[in-house]
N, C-alpha and C positions, 0 to 999 in steps of 0.2 A: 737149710730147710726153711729158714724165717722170712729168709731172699725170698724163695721162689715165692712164697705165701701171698707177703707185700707186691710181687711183682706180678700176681695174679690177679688180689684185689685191685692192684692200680687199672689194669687190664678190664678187669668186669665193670669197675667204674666208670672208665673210659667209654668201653660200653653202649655202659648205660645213658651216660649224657649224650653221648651220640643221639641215641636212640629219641630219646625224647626229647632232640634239638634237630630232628627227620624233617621238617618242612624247611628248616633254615638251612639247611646245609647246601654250600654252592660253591663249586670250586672256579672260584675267580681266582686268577692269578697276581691278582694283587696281595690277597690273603695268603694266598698259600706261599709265594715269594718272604715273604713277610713273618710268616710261621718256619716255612726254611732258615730264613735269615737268624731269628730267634733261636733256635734249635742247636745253631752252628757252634755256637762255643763245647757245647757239650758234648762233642767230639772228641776232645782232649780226657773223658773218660768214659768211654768206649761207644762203640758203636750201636748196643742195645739202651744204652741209656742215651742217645743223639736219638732214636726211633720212638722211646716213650716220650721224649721232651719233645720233637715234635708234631706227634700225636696229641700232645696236652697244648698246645701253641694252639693249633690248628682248631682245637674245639673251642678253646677261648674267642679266638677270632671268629668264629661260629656264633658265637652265644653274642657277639657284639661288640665284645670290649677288642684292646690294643693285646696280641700276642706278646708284647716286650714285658708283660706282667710276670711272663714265666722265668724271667730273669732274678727274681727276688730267689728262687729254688735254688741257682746259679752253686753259692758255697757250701748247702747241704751236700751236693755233689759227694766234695773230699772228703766226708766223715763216713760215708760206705751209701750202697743205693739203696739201704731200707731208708735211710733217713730222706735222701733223695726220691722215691717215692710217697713218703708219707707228706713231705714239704712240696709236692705236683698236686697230691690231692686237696690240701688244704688251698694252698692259691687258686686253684677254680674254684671249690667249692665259694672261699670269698667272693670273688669274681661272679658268680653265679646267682648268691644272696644279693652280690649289691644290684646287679642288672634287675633280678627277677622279685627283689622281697616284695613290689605291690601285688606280683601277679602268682597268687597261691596255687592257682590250677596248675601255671606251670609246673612249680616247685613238687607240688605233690604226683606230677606224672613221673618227674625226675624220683625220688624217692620208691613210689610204686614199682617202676620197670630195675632200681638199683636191688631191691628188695628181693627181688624175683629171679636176679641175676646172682645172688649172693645166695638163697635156699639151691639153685639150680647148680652153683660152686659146690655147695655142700654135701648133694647128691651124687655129684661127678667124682668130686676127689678122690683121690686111694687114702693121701694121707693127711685128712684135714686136722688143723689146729681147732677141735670140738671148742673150746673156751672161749677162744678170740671168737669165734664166728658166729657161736651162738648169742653173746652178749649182742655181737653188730649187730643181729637179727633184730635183739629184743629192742636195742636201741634204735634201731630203723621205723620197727614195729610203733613203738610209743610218739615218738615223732611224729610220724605220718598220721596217726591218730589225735593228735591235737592237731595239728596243722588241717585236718580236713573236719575237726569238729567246727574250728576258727572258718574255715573256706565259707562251711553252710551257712554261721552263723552269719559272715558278710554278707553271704549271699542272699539269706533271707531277708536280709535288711533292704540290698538293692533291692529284689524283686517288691517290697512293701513299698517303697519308693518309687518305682515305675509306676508299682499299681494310684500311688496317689495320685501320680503325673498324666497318669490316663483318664482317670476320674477326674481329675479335673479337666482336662481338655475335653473327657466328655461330657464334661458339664457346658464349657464353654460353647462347644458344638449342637449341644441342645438348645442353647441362649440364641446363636447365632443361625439354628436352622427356626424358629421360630418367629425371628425378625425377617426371615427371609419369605416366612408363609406372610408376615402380615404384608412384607413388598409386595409380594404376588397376587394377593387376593386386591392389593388398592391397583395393582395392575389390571388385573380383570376387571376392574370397576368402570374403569378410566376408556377403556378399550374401546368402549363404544362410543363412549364419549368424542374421543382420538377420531375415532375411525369416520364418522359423523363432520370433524373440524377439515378429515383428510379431503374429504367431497367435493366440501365447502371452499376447499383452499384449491382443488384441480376446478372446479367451475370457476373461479377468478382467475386464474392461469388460463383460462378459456377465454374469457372474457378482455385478459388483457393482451390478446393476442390479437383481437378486434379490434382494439382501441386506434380513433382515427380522430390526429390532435386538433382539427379543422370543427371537430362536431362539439356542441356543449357536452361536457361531463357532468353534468348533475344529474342527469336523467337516469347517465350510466352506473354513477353511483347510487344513487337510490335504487336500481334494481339489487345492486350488490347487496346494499344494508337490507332490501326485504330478503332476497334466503336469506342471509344469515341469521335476521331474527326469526326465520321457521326452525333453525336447526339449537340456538341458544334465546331459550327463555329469558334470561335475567336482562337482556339485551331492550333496552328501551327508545332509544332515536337518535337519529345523526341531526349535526348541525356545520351547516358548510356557508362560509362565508369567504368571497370570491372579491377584491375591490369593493365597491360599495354594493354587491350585492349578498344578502344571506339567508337562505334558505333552511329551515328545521323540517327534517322527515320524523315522524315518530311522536312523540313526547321528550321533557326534559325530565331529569331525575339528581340526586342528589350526588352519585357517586360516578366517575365520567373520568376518559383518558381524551387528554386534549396532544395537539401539536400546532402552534402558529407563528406566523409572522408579519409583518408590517402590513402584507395585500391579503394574506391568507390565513386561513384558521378552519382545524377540524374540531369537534366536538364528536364522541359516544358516550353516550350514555347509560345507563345500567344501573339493577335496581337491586343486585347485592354484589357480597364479594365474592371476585373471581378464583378457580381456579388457578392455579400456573400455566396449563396448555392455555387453559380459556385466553386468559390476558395475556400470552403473548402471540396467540391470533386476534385479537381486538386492536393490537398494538400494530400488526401488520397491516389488515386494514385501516388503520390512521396513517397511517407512512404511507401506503400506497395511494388514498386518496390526498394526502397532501402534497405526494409526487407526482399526480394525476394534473391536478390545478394546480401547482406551480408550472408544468411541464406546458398547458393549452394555453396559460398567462405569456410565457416566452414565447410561444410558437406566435398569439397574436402580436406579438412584440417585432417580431423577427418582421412576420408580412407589413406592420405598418410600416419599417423600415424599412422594408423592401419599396412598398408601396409610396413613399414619402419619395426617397430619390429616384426611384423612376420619374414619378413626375417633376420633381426638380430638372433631371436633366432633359425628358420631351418637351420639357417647356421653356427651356433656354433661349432655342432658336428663334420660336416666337416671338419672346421677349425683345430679344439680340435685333429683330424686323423690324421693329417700335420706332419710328423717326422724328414722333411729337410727343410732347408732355402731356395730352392728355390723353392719348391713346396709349398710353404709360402705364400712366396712374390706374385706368380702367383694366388692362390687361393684370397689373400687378394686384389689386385688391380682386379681380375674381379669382387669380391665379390662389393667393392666398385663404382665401375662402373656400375652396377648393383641396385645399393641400390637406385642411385639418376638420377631420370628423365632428358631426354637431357643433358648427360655428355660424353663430347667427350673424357676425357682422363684423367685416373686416373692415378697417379704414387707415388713413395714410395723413400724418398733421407736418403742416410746416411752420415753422418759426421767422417769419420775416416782416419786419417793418413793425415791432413790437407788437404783432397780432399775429396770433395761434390761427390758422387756416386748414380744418380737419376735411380731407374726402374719405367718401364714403358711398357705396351705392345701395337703393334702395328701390323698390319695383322694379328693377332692372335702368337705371339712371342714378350718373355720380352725381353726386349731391355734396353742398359746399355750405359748412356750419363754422362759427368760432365760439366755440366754449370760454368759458370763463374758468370753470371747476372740472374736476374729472381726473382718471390716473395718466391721460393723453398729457396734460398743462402740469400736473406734477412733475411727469418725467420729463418734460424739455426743462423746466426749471430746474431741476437735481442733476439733468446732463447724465440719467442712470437708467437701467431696466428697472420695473416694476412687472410685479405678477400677484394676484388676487385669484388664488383659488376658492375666495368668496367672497361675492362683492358688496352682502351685505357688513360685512367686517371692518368698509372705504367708506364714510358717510357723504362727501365729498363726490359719488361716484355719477358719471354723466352717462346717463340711461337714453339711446332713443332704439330700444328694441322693445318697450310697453314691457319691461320684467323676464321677458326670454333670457338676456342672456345673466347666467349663476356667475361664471368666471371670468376673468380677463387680464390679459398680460400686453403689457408695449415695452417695447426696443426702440432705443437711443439710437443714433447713427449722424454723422455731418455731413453733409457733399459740399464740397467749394466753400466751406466756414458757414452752411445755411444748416441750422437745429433741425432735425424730420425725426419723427415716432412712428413707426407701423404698429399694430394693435387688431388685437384678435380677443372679442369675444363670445363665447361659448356655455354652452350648457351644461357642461361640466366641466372637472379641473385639468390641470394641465402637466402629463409626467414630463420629468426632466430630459427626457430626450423630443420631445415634441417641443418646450421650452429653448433647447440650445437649436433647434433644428430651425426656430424662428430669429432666434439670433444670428445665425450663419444667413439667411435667404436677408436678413437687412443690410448685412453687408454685402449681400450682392446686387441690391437692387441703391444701396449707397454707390454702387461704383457704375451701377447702368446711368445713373441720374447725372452722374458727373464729369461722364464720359459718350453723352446722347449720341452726338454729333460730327466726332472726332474721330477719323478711322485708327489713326494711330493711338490715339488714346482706349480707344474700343477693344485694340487688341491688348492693349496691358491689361485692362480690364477682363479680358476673358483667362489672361491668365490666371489673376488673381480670382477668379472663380474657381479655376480649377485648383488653386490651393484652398481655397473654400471649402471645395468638396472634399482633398483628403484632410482637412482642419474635422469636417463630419465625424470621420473615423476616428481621428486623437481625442476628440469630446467623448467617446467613449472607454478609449483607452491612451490615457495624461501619459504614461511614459515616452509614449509616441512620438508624442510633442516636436515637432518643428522636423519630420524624421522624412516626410513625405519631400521637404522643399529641400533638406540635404542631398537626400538619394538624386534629385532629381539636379542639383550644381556639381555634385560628385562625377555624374552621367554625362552630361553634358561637356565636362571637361575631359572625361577619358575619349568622347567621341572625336570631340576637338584634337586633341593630338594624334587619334589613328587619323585625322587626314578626313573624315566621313563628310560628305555634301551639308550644306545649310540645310537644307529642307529634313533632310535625315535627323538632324540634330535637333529642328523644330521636334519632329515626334518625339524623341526620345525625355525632351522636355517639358512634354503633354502627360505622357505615359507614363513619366518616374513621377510626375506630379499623384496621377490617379492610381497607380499600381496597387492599390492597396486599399482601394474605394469600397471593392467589396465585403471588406472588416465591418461595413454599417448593418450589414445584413447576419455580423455573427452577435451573437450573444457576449454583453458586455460583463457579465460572471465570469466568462471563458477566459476573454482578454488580458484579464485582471487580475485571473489567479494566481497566486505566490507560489505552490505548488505544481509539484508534478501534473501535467494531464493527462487523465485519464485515452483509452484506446477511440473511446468515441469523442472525445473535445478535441482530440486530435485531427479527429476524421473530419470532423463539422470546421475548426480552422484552414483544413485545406482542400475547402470549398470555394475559399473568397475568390483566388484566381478564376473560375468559372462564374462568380457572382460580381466581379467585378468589368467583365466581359458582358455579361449580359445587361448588364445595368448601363455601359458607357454604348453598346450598340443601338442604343435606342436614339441615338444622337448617327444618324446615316454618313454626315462625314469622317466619323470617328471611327469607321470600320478598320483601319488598320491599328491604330490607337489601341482599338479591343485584343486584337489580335497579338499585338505587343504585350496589353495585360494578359493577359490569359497565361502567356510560357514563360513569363519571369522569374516561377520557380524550378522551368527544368533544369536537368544536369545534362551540361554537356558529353557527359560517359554514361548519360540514359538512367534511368531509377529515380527522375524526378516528377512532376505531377503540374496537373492533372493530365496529360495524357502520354508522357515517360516517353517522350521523343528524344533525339539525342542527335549530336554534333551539327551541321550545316542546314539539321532539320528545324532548329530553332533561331526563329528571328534575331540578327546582329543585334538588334534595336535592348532584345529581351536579355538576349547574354550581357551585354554594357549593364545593365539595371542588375541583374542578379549580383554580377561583380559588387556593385556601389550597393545596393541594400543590405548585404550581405556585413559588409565594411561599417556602414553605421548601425548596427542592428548591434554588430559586435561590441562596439563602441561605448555603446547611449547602454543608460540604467533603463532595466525593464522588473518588471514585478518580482518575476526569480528570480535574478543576480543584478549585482551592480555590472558596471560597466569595465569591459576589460582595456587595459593597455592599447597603445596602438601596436605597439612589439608584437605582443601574441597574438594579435587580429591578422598581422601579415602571415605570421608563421603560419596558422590557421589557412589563409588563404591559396600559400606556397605549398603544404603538404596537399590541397586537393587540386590541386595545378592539373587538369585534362578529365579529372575525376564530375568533377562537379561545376567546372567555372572551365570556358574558354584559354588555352593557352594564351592563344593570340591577342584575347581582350587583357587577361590578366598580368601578362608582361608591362603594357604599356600602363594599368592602372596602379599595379605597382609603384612603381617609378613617381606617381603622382601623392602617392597614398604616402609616400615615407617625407613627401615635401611640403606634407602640408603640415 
C-alpha cells in the first residue's frame, strides 16, 4: 500500500515538473540517448523502476543539468523502491533548486501546478494516506507562500529600480532634448544667414567659370569683394598687392585674414568677429583671390617665355647672316633691347688694349664711349655677372639714359681670350629667368663673335647654340643638367650602329639637342616638384612636345627637326602623346631619342627619386620591348647601353 502511494506521488511530481518545464522540453536525441543511457543500470531492478528512472533522467536533462545525476539514487534501488523513489525525488528537486534558486517565478509555478496535482491525488484516490498527504498539502501550501511573499518583495524592488532607471534617463532625455532645441533655434538663425553666403558662393562659381588668365584680375576681384560686402556687413576692404603693384578696395580695419607670399599678398578686412560660416567663406575668398594672382602671375610668366624664345630662335638666322663686326654689334644690341620689356639701353663693352670700349645705340646710331666707372668696368675687372635691381644702391653707376634707367644687369663672357660685357638697362628689375635668359644669349653671341667668319667653325657654333637652348630648360629645372647633350651622344650612337646615313644622324643630333626646349614654356613649380603631379601638371608637362615644335618651326629649315620633336614621346604600340601614333607612323629619328631619353631620364637624379641602377633601367627598357620603345631600335641600343 505505501509502494503504490510513493509510486504515485513520484508520478504526480513527475508531472508536475514536466508541466512547468513545458516550454523547455525537446526531444533531441542527444538528451534522450543520454537519459536512456542513465536509466540503464536500473534495469537490474525491474522494469517499472528502469521507467521512473528514466522519466526522472529525462526531466533532469530537461531542466538543464547532466542526466548522470540520477546515478547518486543508483543504491537506494536495493533497499526497496519506496526508498528508491523517495531518493528520484529529492535528486531533482536538488537539481532543480540549484539551476532555478535565482529565478523564484519559476520555482513557484513548479510548486503551484505540484500543489494542484497533489489536492487533485487526494480527490481521485479510493485509498489515500489522509496524514501523509494532508501535512504535503500544508507543507506545499506554507512554502509557496513565503517563496511568493520573497517573489513580490524582489519584485518590488526591481520594479523601484527600473522606475529609477527611467527617471533618470528621463531626466537625461529632457537635458538632452533641450540642448537639441537650443541647436535648432542657432540653426534657424544661421539659416539665412547660410543661405545669403550660399548665393554669394554660386555667383563666384559663376564668375569663376569666366575667368580668362590673359585679362587683369583686380577689376574681377573687386567686383567679388563688392557683393560680398552687400550681403556681410562687418566686411570692410580688400587689399591686393600683385609684384610691385598694390591696390586697397574698401577701407582698412583692425581685424583681417590675410594669405601671402614673396610677389603676392591678400588682405580682408572686417570690423568684428566672425562667425564660423562667416570666416570660412572670408577664407575662401582669400584663397581664391590669391589662386586667382598667383595663377595670371604664371600665365604672364609662361607667355614671356614663350615670347622670349621665339624670338631667340627667329632671330638666329639673322644673326647667323651677320658677315661684319659691326653689323653685329648693331643687329645684337637691338636684337637685345628688343627681347626684354622696358629696356632703355642695351650695350655691348670690350676689353682690349687696356681700354674698356662700350657700344651702345642711341637715336637710332651705335655710339662708341669708354667709361672709366660703372657696373659694365666692374664686371670685366671681377671677370663675373652683376645685376642691380637698383641702381641707386651702385654709387659708381654710369648713367647715359638722363635717370630712365632703375635697373641694370651685365654678363661676363670671352671670345678668342678678348674680356666683352653685354648689359641691359631697364626700368624696372629683373626676375631670375629674364636674368639667366641674358646669360645663355652671351654665350651665344660669345660663340657668334668668335666664330664670324669661319664656316667650319660656324657650324660648331650653331651647335653649341643648340645646347644653349636646351641649357634654357635645365636653368629651370637643375636636375636636368647636362640631360639634353647625353640623350643627344646616347642617339647619335645607337644611330651609328643601325648603319643610319650622315645626314640622318645630323638631325637626330639637332633634335636630342632641342627635344625638350619646350620645358621653357612649362611652369618651373611643375618641374621641380618633389611630389606627385597632380592630373592637370600632368596634362600641362605633356604639352612641351607640341610647344617644342612650335617654338623650333619658326626656324623654316628646322621643319623636320620640329617634326622629330613633336613624337619623341610616342609609343611605338600607340598610347603615347601628343597625337598617339604608333609603329612605322612615328619618325626613326623620334624612336632612337625616345630609346636614349628614356635611359638617361632613368639614370640621372630628378626631384622625385634618385637615380636608378643601370641594371633596372635595362630591365625597364626590356619589359616594354614593342610596347613603348621600337624593337628594332631597342635591340641595337641595348647592346650599347650595357657597354657603356
Amino acid at each position: 500500500m505505501a509502494e503504490s502511494f510513493f509510486l504515485k506521488v513520484t508520478l504526480f511530481y513527475l508531472v508536475s515538473l514536466y508541466l512547468s518545464l513545458m516550454e523547455r522540453i525537446s526531444f533531441k536525441p542527444r538528451k534522450f540517448f543520454r537519459a536512456l543511457l542513465t536509466a540503464a543500470p536500473y534495469l537490474l531492478s525491474g522494469v517499472s523502476n528502469f521507467l521512473i528512472v528514466f522519466a526522472s533522467s529525462f526531466a533532469i536533462e530537461t531542466i538543464g543539468s547532466n542526466s548522470f545525476w540520477i546515478l547518486v539514487a543508483l543504491p537506494f534501488a536495493w533497499f526497496g523502491k519506496i526508498y528508491l523513489f523517495i531518493s528520484l525525488v529529492l535528486v531533482i528537486s536538488v537539481v532543480f533548486i540549484i539551476k532555478y534558486a535565482s529565478n523564484l517565478e519559476r520555482v513557484l509555478s513548479f510548486l503551484d501546478i505540484l500543489l494542484i496535482m497533489l489536492i487533485l491525488y487526494l480527490s481521485l484516490s479510493k485509498y489515500p494516506q489522509i496524514e501523509i498527504a494532508l501535512v504535503s498539502c500544508v507543507f506545499l501550501a506554507i512554502v509557496t507562500y513565503f517563496l511568493r511573499k520573497r517573489w513580490k518583495t524582489s519584485l518590488k524592488k526591481d520594479i523601484q529600480t527600473k522606475n529609477e532607471e527611467l527617471s533618470a534617463v528621463n531626466q537625461e532625455l529632457i537635458a538632452l532634448n533641450q540642448e537639441l532645441t537650443a541647436v535648432n533655434q542657432e540653426l534657424e538663425a544661421s539659416y539665412e544667414s547660410l543661405q545669403i553666403l550660399s548665393e554669394q558662393l554660386n555667383r563666384t562659381i559663376e564668375f569663376m567659370g569666366k575667368i580668362d588668365l590673359k585679362s587683369d584680375p583686380f577689376p574681377f576681384l573687386e567686383k567679388i569683394f563688392r557683393d560680398t560686402k552687400k550681403l556681410l556687413e562687418p566686411l570692410a576692404g580688400l587689399e591686393l598687392r600683385r609684384m610691385d603693384r598694390r591696390t586697397l578696395i574698401g577701407q582698412k580695419a583692425e581685424k583681417f585674414i590675410h594669405k601671402s607670399s614673396k610677389e603676392i599678398e591678400v588682405k580682408l578686412f572686417f570690423f568684428r568677429d566672425l562667425e564660423r560660416d562667416e570666416e570660412n567663406f572670408l577664407n575662401s575668398i582669400v584663397n581664391f583671390s590669391f589662386f586667382l594672382l598667383n595663377a595670371h602671375n604664371s600665365h604672364l610668366e609662361v607667355l614671356r617665355n614663350n615670347s622670349t624664345l621665339s624670338t631667340i630662335l627667329s632671330s638666329l638666322e639673322e644673326i647667323l647672316s651677320v658677315s661684319n663686326r659691326t653689323q653685329l654689334l648693331e643687329k645684337v644690341l637691338r636684337y637685345l633691347k628688343d627681347m626684354f620689356p622696358k629696356t632703355v639701353l642695351s650695350s655691348l663693352s670690350i676689353f682690349e688694349k687696356e681700354t674698356v670700349e662700350t657700344f651702345f645705340i642711341r637715336d637710332g646710331k651705335l655710339e662708341r664711349v669708354s667709361p672709366k666707372k660703372g657696373i659694365v668696368v666692374k664686371a670685366l675687372k671681377e671677370k663675373r655677372d652683376l645685376i642691380l635691381n637698383d641702381v641707386s644702391d651702385f654709387p659708381e653707376f654710369y648713367d647715359v639714359t638722363n635717370g630712365r634707367a632703375k635697373a641694370a644687369a651685365a654678363v661676363f663672357f670671352e671670345y678668342e681670350g678678348i674680356p666683352v660685357v653685354i648689359e641691359i638697362e631697364r626700368e624696372t628689375g629683373f626676375t631670375e629667368f629674364e636674368f639667366s635668359t641674358l646669360r645663355m644669349m652671351a654665350r651665344i653671341f660669345a660663340i657668334f663673335f668668335s666664330r664670324l667668319n669661319l664656316y667650319r667653325e660656324l657650324r660648331k657654333t650653331f651647335f653649341q647654340t643648340i645646347e644653349a637652348f636646351s641649357y634654357a630648360v635645365e636653368l629651370k629645372d637643375p636636375y636636368t643638367s647636362g640631360h639634353s647633350v647625353r640623350v643627344s651622344e646616347h642617339s647619335q650612337e645607337i644611330a651609328r650602329r643601325m648603319g643610319l646615313p650622315k645626314q640622318t644622324i645630323e638631325k637626330i643630333k639637332i633634335a636630342a639637342l632641342l627635344h625638350d626646349i619646350g620645358k621653357i614654356g612649362i611652369r618651373g613649380a611643375i618641374l621641380n616638384k618633389t611630389s606627385k603631379l597632380t592630373e592637370e601638371e600632368y596634362e600641362e608637362v605633356k604639352k612641351h612636345p607640341e610647344l617644342g615644335e612650335r617654338l623650333i618651326s619658326k626656324i623654316e629649315s628646322f621643319s623636320d627637326i620640329a617634326k622629330i620633336v613633336r613624337h619623341h614621346h610616342e609609343w611605338y604600340g600607340g598610347g603615347g602623346y601628343p597625337d598617339n601614333i604608333s609603329g612605322e607612323e612615328i619618325p626613326i629619328e623620334s624612336r632612337i631619342i625616345a630609346v636614349a631619353d628614356a635611359f638617361d631620364a632613368m639614370t640621372s637624379n630628378r626631384p622625385y627619386r634618385k637615380a636608378m641602377k643601370k641594371d633596372v633601367a635595362i630591365k625597364i627598357l626590356e619589359k616594354n620591348e614593342g610596347f613603348q620603345w621600337d624593337p628594332k631600335v631597342l635591340r641595337v641600343a641595348l647592346k650599347y647601353f650595357k657597354k657603356i
